[in-house]
C-alpha positions as CSV (number, residue, x, y, z in Angstrom):
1,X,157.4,45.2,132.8
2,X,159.3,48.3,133.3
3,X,157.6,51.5,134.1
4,X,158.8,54.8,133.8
5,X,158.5,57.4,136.5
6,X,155.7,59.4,134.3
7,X,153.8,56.1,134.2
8,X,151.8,53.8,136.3
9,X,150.7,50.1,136.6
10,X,146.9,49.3,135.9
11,X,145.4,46.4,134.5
12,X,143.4,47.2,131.4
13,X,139.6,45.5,130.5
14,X,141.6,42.0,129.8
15,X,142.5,41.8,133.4
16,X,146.3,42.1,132.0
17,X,148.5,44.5,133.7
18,X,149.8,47.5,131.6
19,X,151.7,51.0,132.2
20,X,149.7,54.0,131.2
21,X,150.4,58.0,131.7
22,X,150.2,59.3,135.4
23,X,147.3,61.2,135.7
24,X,148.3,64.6,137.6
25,X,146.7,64.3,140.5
26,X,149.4,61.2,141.1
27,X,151.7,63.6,142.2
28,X,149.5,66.2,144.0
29,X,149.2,66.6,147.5
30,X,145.7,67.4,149.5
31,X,144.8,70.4,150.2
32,X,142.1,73.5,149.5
33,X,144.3,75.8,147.7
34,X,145.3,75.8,144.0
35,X,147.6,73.2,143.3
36,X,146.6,70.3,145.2
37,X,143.7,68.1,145.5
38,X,140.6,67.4,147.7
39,X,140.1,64.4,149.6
40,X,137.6,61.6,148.9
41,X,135.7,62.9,152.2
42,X,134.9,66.0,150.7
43,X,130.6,66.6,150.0
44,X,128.5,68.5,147.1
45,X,125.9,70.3,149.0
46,X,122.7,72.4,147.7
47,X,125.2,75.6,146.9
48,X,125.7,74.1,143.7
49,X,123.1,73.6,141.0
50,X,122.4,70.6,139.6
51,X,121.9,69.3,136.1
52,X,118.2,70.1,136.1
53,X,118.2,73.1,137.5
54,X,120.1,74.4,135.1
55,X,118.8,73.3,132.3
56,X,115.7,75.0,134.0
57,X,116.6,78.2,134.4
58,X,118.4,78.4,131.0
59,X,115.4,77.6,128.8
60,X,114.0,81.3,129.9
61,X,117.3,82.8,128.1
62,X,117.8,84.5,124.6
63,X,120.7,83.4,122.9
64,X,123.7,85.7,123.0
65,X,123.4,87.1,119.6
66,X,119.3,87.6,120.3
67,X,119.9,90.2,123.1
68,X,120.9,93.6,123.6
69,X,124.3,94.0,125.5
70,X,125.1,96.7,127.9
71,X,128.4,97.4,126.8
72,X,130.5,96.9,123.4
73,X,129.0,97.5,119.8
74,X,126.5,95.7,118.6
75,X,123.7,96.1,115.8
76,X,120.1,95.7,116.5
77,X,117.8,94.6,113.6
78,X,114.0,95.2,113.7
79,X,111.5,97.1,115.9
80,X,112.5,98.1,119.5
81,X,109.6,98.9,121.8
82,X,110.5,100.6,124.9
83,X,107.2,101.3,127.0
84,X,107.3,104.6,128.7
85,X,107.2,105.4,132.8
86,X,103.5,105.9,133.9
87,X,102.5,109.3,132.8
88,X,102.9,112.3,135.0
89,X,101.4,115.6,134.2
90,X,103.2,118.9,133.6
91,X,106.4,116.8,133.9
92,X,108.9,116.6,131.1
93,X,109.7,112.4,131.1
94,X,112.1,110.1,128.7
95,X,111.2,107.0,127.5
96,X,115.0,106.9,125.8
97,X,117.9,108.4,126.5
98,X,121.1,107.7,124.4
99,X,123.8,109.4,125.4
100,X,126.7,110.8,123.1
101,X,130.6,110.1,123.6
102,X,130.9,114.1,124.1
103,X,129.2,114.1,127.4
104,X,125.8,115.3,125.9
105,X,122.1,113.3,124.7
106,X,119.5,112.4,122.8
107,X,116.2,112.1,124.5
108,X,113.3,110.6,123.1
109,X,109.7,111.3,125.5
110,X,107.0,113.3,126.4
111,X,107.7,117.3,126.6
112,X,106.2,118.9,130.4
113,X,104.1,121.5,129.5
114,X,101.9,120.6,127.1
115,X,102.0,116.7,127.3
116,X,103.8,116.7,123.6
117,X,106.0,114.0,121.6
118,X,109.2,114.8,122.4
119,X,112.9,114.7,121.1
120,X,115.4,116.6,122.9
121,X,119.0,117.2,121.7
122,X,121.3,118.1,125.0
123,X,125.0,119.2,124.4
124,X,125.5,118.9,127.5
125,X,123.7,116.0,129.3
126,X,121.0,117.7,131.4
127,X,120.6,121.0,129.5
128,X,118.4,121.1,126.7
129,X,119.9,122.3,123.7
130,X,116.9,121.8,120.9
131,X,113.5,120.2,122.2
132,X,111.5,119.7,119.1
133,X,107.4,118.4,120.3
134,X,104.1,118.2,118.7
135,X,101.5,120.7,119.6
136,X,98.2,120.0,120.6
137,X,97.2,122.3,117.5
138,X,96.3,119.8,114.7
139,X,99.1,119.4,112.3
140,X,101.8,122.2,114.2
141,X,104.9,121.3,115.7
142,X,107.1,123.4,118.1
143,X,111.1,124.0,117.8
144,X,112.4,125.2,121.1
145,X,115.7,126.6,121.7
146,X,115.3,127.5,125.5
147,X,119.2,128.8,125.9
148,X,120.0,132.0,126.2
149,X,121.1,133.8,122.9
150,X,120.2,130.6,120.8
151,X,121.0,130.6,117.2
152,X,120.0,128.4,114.3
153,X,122.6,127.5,111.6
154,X,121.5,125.9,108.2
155,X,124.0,124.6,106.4
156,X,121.8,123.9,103.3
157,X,121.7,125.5,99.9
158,X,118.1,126.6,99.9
159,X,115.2,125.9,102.4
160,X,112.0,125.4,100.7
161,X,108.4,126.1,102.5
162,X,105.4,124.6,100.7
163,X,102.0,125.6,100.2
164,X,100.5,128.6,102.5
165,X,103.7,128.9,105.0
166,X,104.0,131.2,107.0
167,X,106.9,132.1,110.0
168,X,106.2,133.1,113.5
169,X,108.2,134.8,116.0
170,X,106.0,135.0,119.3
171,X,109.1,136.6,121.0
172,X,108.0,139.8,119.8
173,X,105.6,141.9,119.8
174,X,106.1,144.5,116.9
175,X,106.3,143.8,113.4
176,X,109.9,143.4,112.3
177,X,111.9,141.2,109.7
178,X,114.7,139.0,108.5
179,X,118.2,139.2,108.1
180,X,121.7,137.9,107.9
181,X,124.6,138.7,110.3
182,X,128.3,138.7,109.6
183,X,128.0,134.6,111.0
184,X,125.6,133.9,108.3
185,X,123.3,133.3,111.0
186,X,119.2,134.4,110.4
187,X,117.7,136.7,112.6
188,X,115.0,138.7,113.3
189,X,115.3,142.7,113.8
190,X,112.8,145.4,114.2
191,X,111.1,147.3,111.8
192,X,113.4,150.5,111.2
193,X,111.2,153.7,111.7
194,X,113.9,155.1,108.4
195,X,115.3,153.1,105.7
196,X,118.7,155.0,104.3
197,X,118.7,154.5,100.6
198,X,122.2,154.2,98.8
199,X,121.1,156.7,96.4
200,X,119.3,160.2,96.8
201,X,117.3,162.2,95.0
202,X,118.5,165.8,95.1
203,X,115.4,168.8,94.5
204,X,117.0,172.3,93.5
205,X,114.9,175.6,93.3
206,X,116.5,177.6,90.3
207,X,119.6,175.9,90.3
208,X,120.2,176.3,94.1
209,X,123.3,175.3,96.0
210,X,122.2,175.9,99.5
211,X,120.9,172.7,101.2
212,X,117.4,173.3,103.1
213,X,117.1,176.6,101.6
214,X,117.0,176.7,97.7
215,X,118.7,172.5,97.8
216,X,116.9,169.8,99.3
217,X,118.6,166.4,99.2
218,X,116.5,163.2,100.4
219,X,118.1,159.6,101.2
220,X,115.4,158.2,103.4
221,X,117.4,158.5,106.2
222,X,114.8,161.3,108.0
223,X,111.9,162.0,106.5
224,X,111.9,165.1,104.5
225,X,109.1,167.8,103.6
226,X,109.9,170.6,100.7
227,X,107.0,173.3,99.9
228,X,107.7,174.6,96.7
229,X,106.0,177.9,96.1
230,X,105.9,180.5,93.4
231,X,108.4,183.2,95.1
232,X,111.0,180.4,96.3
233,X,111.1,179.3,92.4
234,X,110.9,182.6,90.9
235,X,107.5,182.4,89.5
236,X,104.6,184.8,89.8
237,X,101.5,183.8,92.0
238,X,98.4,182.8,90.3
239,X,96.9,185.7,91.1
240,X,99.1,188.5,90.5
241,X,98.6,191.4,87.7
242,X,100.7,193.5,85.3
243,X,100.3,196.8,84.2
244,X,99.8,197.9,80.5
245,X,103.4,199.4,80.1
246,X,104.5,196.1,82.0
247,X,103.4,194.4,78.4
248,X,105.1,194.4,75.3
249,X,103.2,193.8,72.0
250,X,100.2,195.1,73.3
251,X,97.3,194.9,70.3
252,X,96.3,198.1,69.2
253,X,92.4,198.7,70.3
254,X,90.2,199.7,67.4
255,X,88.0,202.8,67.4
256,X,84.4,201.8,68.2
257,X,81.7,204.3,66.7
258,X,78.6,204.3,68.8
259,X,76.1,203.9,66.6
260,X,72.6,203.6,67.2
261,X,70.3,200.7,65.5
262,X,66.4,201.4,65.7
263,X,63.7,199.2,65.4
264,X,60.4,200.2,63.9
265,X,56.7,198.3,62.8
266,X,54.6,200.0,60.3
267,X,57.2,203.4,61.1
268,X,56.8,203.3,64.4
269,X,59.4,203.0,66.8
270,X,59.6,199.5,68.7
271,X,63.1,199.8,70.7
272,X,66.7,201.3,70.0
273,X,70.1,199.6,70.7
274,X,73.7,201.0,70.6
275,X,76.7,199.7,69.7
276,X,78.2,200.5,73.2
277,X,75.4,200.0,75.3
278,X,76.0,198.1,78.5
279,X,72.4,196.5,79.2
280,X,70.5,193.7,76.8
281,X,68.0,195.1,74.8
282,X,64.6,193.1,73.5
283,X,62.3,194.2,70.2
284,X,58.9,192.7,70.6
285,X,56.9,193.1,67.1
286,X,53.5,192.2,66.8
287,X,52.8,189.9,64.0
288,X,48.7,190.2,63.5
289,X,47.0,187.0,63.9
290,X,43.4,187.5,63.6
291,X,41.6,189.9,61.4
292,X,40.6,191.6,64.6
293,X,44.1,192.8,65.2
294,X,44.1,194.7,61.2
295,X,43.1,198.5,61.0
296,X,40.2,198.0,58.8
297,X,40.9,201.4,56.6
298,X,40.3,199.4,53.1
299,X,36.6,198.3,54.7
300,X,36.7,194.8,53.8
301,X,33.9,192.6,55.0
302,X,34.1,189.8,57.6
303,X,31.9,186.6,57.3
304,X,29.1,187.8,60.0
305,X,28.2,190.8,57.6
306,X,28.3,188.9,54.3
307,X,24.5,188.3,52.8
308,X,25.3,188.6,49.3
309,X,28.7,189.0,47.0
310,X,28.9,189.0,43.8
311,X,32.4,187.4,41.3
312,X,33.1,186.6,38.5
313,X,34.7,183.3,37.6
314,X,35.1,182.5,33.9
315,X,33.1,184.6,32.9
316,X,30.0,184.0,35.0
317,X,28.6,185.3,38.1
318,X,29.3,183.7,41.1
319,X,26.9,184.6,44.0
320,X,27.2,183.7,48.3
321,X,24.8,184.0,50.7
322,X,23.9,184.3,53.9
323,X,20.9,183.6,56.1
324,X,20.3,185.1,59.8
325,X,21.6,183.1,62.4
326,X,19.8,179.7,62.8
327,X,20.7,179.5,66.7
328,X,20.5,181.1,69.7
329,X,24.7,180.7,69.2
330,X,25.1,183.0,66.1
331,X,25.7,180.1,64.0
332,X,25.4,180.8,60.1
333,X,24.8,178.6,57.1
334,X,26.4,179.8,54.1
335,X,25.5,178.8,50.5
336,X,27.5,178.9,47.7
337,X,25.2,179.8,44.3
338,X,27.4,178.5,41.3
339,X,25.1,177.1,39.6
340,X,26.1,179.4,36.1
341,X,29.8,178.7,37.1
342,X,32.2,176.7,34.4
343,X,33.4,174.1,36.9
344,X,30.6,174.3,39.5
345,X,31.8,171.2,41.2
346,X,35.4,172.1,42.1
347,X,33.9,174.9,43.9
348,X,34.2,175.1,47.6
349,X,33.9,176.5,51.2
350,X,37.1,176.7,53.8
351,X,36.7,177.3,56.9
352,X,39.9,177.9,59.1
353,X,40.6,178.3,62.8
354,X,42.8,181.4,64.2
355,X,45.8,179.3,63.1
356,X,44.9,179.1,59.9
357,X,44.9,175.6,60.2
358,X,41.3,174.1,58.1
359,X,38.6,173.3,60.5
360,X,36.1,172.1,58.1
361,X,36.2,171.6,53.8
362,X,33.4,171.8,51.3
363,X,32.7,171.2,47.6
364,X,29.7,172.5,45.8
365,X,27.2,169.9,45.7
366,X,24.7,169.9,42.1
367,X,21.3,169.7,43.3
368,X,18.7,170.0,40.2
369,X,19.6,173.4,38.5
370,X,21.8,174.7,41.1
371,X,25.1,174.0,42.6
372,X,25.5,174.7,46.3
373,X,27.9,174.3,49.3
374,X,26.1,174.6,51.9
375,X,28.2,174.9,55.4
376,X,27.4,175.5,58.9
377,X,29.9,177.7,60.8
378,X,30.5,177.6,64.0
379,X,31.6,180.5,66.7
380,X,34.9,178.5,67.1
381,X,36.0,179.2,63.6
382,X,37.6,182.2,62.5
383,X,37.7,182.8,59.1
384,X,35.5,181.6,56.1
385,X,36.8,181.0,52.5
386,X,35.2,180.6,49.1
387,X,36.9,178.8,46.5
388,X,36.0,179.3,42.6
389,X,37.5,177.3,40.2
């Protein structure tokens, strides 16, 4: 059998010698460096692990897609819990902190102060930029911008606040309000004490041309006071007078004749009044009301002296009479005789009351042969009448 020199001389499972391909360690020397080969003498002691062990300690270990590397990119699917540090009060802590390729972070924890949820934006790793926490107030959150001159920019089309919204600035004391600058940025300016107006309203007295004089021009730039008053406008005070030749079309003023108007009752002279006279004058006239106020020159008779008269009515006597007083009053019965009368029962007696008014109303009563109206009359009445028919 002929062997080559990349071949050696074995026997095989038959017993039969054979040629097979040198293994390399055929033609490498001893040694402990790379490119040779230990000894047979040479022991595996407890530095390595064995079989077991490994298997062991590997049965503790995620897979390599089931963890989350330190380095290189990776996507992580599901829910992450990272449990935060032990708590310490009044002291701003992370629970997260993701750093960005420009040297700044993103911070996820719990804010110092007021023990809020926190995330923190830092542009620069270290110095917070935004810090955006819940307040302890229900339903309120705080945005913080802690820098120095620190500006918000929205780039949005429209920013929409719902319900009962309102904006705070507790940086400031005084009222003030909002505005854009040059940047587009929003800020917050003080109430101007003056408010200049792109147009102005312009007061002239009379046409004037002089400003602050008879010219007044206001813009809202300064506050502005104008008195207008009668002589700076030309106009007469409310109060002032003219004299006659001062008017033109005066009315002519008619002749007044001073006549005298007199009043008299019965020819004699009540009161007098003239045309021109500068006082009120009042004509009291007397209208009689009872018989007692009449001049009695005709002598007629009143009822307390009547005993016995005498008409005629159709033809026939008519007779009244009266008896003494009955009473210790001066009360008087009166009797009407019409007993020869046409129409003796439509006859009566009236008796009236200073008024006039009727007091009491009597119709001849037939009795037998006669017919009478018989009527008592009392002190209260004041005048008595017979009626014939």
């Amino acid at each position: 059998m002929l062997a080559t020199a990349d071949q050696v001389v074995v026997t095989d499972s038959g017993k039969k010698i054979t040629s097979i391909a040198k293994g390399t360690a055929f033609n490498k020397n001893f040694g402990t460096t790379s490119g040779t080969v230990s000894e047979g003498n040479h022991t595996h002691d407890d530095r390595y692990y064995t079989e077991s062990e490994v298997d062991s300690k590997l049965s503790g270990k995620a897979n390599d897609n089931a963890v989350v590397k330190l380095t290189g990119a990776q996507t992580v699917s599901g829910v992450k819990t990272f449990n935060a540090p032990a708590n310490t009060n009044g002291t701003e802590q992370a629970t997260m902190k993701i750093k960005t390729a420009n040297g700044g972070a993103i911070i996820l924890g719990k804010e110092g102060t007021n023990s809020g949820s926190m995330i923190r934006l830092d542009q620069t790793d270290g110095t917070c930029r935004l810090r955006f926490r819940s307040s302890s107030t229900t339903g309120a959150m705080i945005w913080e911008q802690p820098e120095s001159n620190s500006a918000v920019y929205m780039d949005v089309a429209n920013v929409h606040f719902r319900g009962a919204s309102s904006i705070y600035f507790n940086q400031y004391t005084s009222a003030g309000y909002l505005y854009t600058d040059s940047n587009g940025l929003i800020k917050k300016g003080t109430m101007p004490t003056s408010l200049k107006n792109p147009n102005s309203f312009t007061l002239k007295l009379n046409g004037g041309t002089t400003e602050g004089t008879n010219l007044f021009t206001y813009d809202g730039s300064v506050a502005k006071s104008v008195n207008i008053t009668a002589s700076n406008i030309g106009a007469a005070t409310s109060r002032h007078t003219h004299t006659k030749s001062e008017i033109t079309d005066f009315p002519t003023i008619p002749t007044v004749n001073n006549a005298t108007l007199t009043i008299k009752q019965n020819g004699t002279n009540v009161a007098t009044f003239t045309a021109n006279s500068s006082t009120n004058t009042t004509a009291n006239i007397t209208v009689p009301t009872h018989t007692s106020h009449l001049f009695n020159d005709s002598n007629f008779v009143t009822s307390s002296g009547v005993t016995s008269i005498t008409l005629k009515a159709n033809g026939t006597g008519l007779s009244v009479n009266s008896t003494a007083a009955i009473t210790s009053t001066g009360e008087r019965i009166y009797t009407l005789d019409s007993s020869s009368a046409g129409n003796a029962a439509a006859n009566k007696v009236i008796l009236r009351n200073a008024t006039g008014s009727i007091q009491t109303e009597k119709l001849a009563v037939s009795s037998g042969a006669t017919t009478k109206a018989t009527m008592q009359y009392n002190s209260t009445e004041d005048c008595v009448e017979f009626v014939f028919a």
